[in-house]
C-alpha positions in Angstrom: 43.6 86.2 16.0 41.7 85.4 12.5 44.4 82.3 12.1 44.0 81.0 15.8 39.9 80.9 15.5 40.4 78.7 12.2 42.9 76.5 13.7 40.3 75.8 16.8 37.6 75.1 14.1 39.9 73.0 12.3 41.1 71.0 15.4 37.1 70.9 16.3 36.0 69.3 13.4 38.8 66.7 13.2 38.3 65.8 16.4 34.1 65.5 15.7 35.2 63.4 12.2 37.5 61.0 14.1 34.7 60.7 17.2 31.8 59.6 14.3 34.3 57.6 12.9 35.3 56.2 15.8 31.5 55.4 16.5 30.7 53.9 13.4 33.7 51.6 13.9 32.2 50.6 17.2 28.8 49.9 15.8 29.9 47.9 13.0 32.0 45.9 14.9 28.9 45.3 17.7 26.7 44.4 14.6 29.3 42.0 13.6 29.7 40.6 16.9 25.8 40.3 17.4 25.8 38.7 14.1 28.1 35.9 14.8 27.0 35.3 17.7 23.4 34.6 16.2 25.5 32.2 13.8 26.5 30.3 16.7 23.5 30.1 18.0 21.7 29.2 15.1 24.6 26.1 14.8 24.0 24.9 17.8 20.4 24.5 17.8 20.7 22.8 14.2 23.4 20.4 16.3 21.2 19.9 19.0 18.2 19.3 16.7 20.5 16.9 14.6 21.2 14.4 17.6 17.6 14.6 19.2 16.8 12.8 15.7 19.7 10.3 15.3 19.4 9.5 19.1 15.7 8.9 18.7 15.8 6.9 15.3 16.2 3.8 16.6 12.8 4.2 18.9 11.0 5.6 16.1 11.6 2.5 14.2 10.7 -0.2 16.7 7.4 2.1 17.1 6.8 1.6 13.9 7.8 -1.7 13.4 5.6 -2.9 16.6 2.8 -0.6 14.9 2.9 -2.9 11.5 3.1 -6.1 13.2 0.4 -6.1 15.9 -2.0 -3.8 13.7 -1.5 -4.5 9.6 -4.4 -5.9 8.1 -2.9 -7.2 5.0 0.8 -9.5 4.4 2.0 -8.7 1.0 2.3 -12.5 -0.2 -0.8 -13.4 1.7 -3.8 -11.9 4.1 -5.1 -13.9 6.9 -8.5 -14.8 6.1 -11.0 -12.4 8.0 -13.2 -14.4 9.8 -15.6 -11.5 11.2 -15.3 -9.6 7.8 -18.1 -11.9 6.1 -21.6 -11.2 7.4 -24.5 -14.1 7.1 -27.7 -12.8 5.8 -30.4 -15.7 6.9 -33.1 -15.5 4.7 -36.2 -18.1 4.9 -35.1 -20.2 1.7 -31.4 -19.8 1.8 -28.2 -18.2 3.4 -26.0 -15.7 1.4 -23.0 -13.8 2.0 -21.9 -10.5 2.0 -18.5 -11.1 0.7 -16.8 -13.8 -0.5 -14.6 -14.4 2.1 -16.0 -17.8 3.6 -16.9 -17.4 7.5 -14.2 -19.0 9.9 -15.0 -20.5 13.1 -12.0 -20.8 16.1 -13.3 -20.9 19.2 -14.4 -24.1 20.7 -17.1 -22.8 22.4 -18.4 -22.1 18.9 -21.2 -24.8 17.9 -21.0 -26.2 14.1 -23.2 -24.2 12.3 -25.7 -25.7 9.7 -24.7 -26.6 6.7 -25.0 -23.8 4.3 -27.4 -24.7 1.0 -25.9 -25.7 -2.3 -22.6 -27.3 -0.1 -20.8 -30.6 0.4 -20.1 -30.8 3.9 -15.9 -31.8 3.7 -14.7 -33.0 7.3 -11.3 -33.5 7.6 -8.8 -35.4 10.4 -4.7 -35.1 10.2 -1.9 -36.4 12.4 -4.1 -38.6 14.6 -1.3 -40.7 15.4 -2.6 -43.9 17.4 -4.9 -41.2 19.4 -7.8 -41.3 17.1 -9.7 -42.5 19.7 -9.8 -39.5 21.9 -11.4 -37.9 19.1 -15.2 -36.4 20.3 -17.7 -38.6 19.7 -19.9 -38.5 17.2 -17.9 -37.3 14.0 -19.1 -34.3 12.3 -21.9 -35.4 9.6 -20.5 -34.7 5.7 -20.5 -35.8 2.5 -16.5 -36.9 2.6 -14.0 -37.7 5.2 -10.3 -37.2 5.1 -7.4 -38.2 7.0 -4.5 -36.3 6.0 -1.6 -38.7 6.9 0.0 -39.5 10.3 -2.4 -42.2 11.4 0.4 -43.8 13.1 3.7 -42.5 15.2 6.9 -43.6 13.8 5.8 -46.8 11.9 3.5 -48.4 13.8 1.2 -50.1 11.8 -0.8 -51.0 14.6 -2.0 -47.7 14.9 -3.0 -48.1 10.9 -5.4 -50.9 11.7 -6.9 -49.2 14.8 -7.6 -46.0 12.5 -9.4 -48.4 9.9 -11.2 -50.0 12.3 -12.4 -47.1 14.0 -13.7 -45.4 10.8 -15.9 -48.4 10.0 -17.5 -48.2 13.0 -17.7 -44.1 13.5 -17.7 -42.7 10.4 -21.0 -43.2 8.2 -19.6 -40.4 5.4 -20.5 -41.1 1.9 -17.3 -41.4 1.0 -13.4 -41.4 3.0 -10.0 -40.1 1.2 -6.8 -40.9 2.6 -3.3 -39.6 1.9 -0.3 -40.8 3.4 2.1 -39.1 5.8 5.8 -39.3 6.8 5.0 -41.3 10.4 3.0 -43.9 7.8 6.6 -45.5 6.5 7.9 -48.5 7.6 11.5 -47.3 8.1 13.2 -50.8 8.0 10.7 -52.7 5.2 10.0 -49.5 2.4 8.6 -51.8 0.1 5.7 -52.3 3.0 2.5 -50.5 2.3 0.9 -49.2 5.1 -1.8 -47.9 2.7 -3.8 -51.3 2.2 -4.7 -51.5 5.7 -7.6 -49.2 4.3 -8.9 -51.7 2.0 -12.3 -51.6 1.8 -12.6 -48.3 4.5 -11.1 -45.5 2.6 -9.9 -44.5 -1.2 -5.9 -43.9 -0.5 -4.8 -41.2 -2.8 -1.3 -41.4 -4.1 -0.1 -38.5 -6.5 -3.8 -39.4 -8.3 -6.4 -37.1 -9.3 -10.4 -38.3 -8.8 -13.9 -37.1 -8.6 -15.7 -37.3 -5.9 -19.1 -36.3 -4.1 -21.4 -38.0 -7.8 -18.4 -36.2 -9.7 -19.3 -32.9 -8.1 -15.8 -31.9 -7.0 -12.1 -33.1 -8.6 -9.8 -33.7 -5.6 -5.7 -34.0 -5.9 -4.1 -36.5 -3.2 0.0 -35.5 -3.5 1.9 -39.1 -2.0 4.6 -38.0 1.1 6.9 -39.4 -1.8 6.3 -36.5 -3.7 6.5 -34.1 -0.4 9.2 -35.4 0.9 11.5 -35.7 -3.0 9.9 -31.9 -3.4 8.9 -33.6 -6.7 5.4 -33.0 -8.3 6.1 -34.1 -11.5 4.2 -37.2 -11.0 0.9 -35.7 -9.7 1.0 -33.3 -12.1 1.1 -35.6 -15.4 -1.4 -37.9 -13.8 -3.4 -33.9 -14.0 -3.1 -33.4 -17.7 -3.7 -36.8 -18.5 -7.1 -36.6 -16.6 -7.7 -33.0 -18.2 -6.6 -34.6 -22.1 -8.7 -37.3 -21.6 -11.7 -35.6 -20.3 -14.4 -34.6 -22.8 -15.2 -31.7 -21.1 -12.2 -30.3 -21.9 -10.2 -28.8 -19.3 -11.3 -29.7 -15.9 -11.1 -27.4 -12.7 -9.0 -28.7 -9.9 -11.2 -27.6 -6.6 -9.4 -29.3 -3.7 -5.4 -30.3 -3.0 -5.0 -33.2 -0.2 -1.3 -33.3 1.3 0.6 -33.8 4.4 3.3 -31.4 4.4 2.4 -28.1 4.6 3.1 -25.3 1.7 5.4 -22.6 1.9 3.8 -19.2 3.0 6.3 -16.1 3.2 5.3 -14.1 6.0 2.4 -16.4 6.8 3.9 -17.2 10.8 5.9 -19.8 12.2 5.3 -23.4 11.3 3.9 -22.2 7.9 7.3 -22.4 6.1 7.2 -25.8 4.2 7.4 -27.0 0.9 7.8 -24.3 -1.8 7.5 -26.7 -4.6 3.8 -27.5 -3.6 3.0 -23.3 -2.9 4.3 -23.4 -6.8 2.5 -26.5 -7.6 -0.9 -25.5 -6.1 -0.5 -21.9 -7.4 -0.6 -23.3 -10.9 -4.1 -25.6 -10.3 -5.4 -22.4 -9.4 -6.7 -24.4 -6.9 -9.9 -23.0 -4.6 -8.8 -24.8 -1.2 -5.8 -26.9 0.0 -5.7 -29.0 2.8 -2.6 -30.4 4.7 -1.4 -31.5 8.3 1.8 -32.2 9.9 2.8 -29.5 11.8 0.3 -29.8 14.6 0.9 -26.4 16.7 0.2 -24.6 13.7 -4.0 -26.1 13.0 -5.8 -23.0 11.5 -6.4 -20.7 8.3 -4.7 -18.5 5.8 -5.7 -17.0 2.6 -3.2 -16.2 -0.8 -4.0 -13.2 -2.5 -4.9 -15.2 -5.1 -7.9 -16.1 -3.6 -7.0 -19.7 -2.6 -7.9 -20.8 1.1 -5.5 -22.9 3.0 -6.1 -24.9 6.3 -4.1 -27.3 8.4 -5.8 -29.7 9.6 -3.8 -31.3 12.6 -6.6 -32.9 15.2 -4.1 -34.1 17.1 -5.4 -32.4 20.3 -8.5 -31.1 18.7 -12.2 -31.8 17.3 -12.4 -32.3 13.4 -12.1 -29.6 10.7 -15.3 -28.9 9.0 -15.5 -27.0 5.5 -18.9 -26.0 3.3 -17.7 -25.7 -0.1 -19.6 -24.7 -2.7 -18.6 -26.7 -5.8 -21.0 -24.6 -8.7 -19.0 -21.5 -7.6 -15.9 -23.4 -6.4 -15.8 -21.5 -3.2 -15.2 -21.9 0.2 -18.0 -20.8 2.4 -17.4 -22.1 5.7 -14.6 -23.4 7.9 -15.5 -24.7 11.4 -11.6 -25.2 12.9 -12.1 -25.3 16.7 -9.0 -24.7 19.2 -10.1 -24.9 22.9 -10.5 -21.3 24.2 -8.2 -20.7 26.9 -5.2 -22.5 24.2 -6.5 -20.2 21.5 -6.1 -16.9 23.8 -2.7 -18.1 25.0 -0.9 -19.4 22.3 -2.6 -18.0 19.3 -3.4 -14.6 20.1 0.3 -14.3 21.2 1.8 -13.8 17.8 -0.9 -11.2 16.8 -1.7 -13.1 13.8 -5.6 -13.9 14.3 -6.0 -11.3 17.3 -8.1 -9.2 14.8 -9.8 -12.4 13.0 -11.7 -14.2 15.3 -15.1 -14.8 14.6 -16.9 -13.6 17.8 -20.3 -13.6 15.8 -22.0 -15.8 18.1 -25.5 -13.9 17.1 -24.7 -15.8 13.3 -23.8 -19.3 15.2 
């Protein structure tokens, strides 16, 4: 009886080990199971996270990409000269700036401002060809006139003499500069010189260096020779002879004359010329650099070295106007008029001078 109670305890408790056993098994394997399932979970949601991104990559970069074109301020070669940055302060005796930046004028419906105090007046005409007579009447006042090259279309030295002519009688500047430009060749005669059809009108500046304005300003006129070889070498011995001969010693160069246009990186279409002059002009350390010949292209930039650049193209518009200062060979003033309605369509397209324009009309 004793031996048939223990055997039913016996059978009891192994059948109580084996159940707890048995349960434990069960819950480890349903934690198991609830853990890998969690893995997978956790898997997918890192996959599906993973091609949210690569799928959305390519917008995020044309968002940012659209951001820093239409929006950047600065261009890392250059900056596009802010023409509402620089504030006039009017005061009874004199004008003076708040930066140095000089003020820039676009719009055609913006009058020529005064000229500031302690300026020469520069007003400048490019790529005229033949059509210099639809020019507005009467020409800017100024110290200096310049044509920048292009009087006539495709050789037509017609167009040469009709340019003198009209200067005599419409332009009563102190003094007139001339440089020549690729449309002023005589394709089948190259030893013909368009250039002395400004006998007696104008000074025609070929790879020279001079002083203009009472010696108040040292001006560099670069030939199309030179432009179109991509050779400065001339112009720039004719500049160390001038600076070796001087007793002053080393003279500043303030202004560069050319017809081709310099090579800007980043600085828009039509500004992708001649990097031999960007080099060329970069070591003058020039202040301002004038040029023409690609006419769709007429406004202002600015290097980050501090030297302003204008083209000058007047083939469908009024003169370029520039104040500069020649005691602190700056520029202060640039009046380069587009008509409105082609300034908002064409110019304000690219984004380039959307931010720039000089809407000051309260400082006209």
């Amino acid at each position: 009886m004793h031996n048939q109670r223990n055997e039913e305890h016996c059978s009891r408790f192994l059948w109580f080990r084996g159940f707890m056993r048995f349960q434990r098994r069960r819950d480890l394997t349903s934690h198991r199971g609830s853990s890998l399932d969690g893995r997978v979970e956790i898997f997918m949601v890192k996959k599906i996270i993973r091609s949210l991104i690569i799928l959305s990559m390519p917008f995020l970069l044309m968002s940012i990409y659209t951001y820093i074109v239409t929006n950047r301020r600065t261009i890392s070669t250059m900056t596009i000269i802010n023409a509402s940055i620089e504030k006039r302060v009017l005061t009874n005796n004199d004008q003076k700036t708040s930066r140095s930046h000089p003020q820039v004028y676009l719009r055609q419906s913006q009058p020529l401002p005064p000229q500031i105090n302690g300026t020469l007046r520069l007003v400048f005409l490019s790529d005229t060809h033949g059509r210099h007579d639809q020019i507005p009447l009467p020409l800017p006042n100024g110290d200096v006139l310049f044509h920048l090259g292009d009087a006539a279309i495709r050789g037509n030295i017609s167009d040469v003499k009709s340019l003198a002519k009209w200067l005599r009688e419409n332009s009563f500047h102190k003094e007139r500069i001339v440089v020549d430009g690729n449309h002023d060749q005589v394709l089948y005669n190259p030893h013909m010189d368009f250039m002395k059809e400004y006998d007696g009108v104008a000074r025609v500046l070929k790879d020279e260096v001079v002083q203009i304005a009472e010696g108040k300003i040292t001006v560099v006129g670069v030939s199309w020779k030179s432009c179109a070889s991509e050779d400065y070498s001339a112009v720039s011995s004719n500049v160390k002879k001038l600076r070796n001969e001087s007793q002053k010693g080393n003279i500043d160069i303030d202004l560069v004359l050319s017809h081709i246009h310099p090579y800007i990186k980043r600085g828009g279409n039509g500004w992708h010329g001649s990097r031999g002059l960007t080099e060329f002009v970069g070591d003058l350390n020039a202040p301002l650099h004038c040029f023409g010949h690609i006419h769709w292209t007429r406004g202002v930039r600015q290097t980050e070295s501090g030297t302003t650049l204008v083209n000058c193209a007047t083939t469908w518009n009024e003169p370029v106007v520039i104040d500069y200062d020649p005691c602190m060979r700056k520029v202060k003033m640039i009046h380069c008029p587009f008509p409105d309605e082609e300034l908002e369509n064409s110019i304000l397209r690219n984004g380039y001078l959307k931010k720039w324009l000089n809407d000051n009309e309260d400082t006209a």
